[in-house]
C-alpha positions as CSV (number, residue, x, y, z in Angstrom):
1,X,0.0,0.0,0.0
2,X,1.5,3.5,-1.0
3,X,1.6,6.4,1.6
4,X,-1.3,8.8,0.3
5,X,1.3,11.7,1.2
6,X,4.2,10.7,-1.2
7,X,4.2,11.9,-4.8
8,X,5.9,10.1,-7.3
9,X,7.5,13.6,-7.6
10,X,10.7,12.6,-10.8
11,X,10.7,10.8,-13.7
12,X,13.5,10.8,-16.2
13,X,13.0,9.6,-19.8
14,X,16.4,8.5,-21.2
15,X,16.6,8.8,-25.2
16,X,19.4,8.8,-27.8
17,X,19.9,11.8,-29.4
18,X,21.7,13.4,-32.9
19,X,24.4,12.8,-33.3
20,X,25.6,9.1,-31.9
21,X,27.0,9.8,-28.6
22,X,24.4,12.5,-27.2
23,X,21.8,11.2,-25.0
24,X,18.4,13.6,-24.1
25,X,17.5,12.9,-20.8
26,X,13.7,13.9,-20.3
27,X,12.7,15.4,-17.0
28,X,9.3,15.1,-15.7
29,X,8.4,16.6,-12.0
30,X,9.9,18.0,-9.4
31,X,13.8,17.5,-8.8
32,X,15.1,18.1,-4.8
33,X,17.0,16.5,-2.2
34,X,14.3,13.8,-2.0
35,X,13.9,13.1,-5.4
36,X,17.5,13.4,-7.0
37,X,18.0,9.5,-7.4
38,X,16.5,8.8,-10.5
39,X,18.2,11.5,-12.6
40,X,21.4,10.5,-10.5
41,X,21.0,7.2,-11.9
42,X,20.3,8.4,-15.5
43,X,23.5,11.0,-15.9
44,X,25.6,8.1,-14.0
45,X,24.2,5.3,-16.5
46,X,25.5,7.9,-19.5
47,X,28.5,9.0,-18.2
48,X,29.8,7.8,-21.5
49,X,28.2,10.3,-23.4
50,X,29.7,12.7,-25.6
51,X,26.7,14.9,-25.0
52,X,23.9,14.8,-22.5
53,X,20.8,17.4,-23.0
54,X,19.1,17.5,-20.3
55,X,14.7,18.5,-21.3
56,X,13.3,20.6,-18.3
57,X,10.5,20.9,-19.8
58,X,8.5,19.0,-17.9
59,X,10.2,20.5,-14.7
60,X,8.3,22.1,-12.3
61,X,10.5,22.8,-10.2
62,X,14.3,22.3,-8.7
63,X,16.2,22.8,-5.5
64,X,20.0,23.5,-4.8
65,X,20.5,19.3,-4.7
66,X,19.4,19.5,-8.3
67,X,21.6,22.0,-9.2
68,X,24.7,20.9,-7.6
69,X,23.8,17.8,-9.2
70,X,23.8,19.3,-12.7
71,X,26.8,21.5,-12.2
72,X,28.9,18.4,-10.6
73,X,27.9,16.4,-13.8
74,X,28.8,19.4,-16.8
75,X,32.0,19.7,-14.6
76,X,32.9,16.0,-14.9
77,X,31.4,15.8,-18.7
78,X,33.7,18.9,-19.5
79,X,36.9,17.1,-17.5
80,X,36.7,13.9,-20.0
81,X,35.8,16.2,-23.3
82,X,32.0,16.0,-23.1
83,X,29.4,18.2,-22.2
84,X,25.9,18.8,-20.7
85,X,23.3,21.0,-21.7
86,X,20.1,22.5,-20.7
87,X,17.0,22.2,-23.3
88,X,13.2,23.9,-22.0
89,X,13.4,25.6,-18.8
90,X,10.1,26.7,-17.5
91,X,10.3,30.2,-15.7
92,X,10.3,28.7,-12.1
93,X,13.5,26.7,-13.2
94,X,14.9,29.3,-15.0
95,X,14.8,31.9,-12.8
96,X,16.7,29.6,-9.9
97,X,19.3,29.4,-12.7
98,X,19.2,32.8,-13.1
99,X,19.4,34.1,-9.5
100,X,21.8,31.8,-8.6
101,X,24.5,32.8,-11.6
102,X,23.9,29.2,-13.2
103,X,22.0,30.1,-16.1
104,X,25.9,31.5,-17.4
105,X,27.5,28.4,-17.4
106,X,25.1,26.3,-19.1
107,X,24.4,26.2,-22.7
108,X,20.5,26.8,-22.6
109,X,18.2,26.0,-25.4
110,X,14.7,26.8,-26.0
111,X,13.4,23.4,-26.1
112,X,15.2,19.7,-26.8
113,X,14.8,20.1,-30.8
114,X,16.5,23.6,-30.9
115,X,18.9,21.6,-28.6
116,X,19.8,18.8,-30.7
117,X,20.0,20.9,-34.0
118,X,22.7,23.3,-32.7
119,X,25.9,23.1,-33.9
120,X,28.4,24.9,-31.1
């Protein structure tokens, strides 16, 4: 029996992307402290990638442990020639990013197509 109070608050959609090598990572909910594990699992699982896009546009919302989790992972995709990428921000997501300086550092696309069509 599931607890009435618990949301099934994250799912992540893994897909393969344009070109071989990039791997879209669709998010879907709400991405904190509690529910970090399965896009953990996800960026882990494709640490092979030359190129993760990651589609918030099903976000609703993240916290700081979402955010350190992104950063940690473009950090370690940039350290072995890779990179990861931000496709689809809704405002709530996009203004953390912005108040906190983040936005900067990410590549940010409007959604995953624009994402996967750029060629930068």
């Amino acid at each position: 029996m599931t607890d009435p109070e618990v949301v099934d608050p994250l799912a992540v959609l893994v897909r393969p992307g344009t070109p071989s090598g990039t791997v879209v990572l669709l998010l879907q909910g709400e991405l904190d402290y509690g529910t970090a594990a399965p896009l953990r699992d996800a960026l882990e699982g494709n640490a092979g990638a030359d190129r993760v896009v990651v589609d918030c546009s099903g976000l609703r919302f993240c916290d700081s442990t979402g955010l350190n989790l992104l950063l940690r992972t473009r950090q370690r995709m940039l350290d072995h020639g890779g990179r990861l990428d931000l496709a689809g921000l809704r405002p709530s997501v996009d203004r953390m990013l912005e108040i906190t300086g983040a936005r900067t550092v990410f590549r940010v696309y409007g959604d995953a197509a624009e994402a996967l069509a750029a060629d930068d």
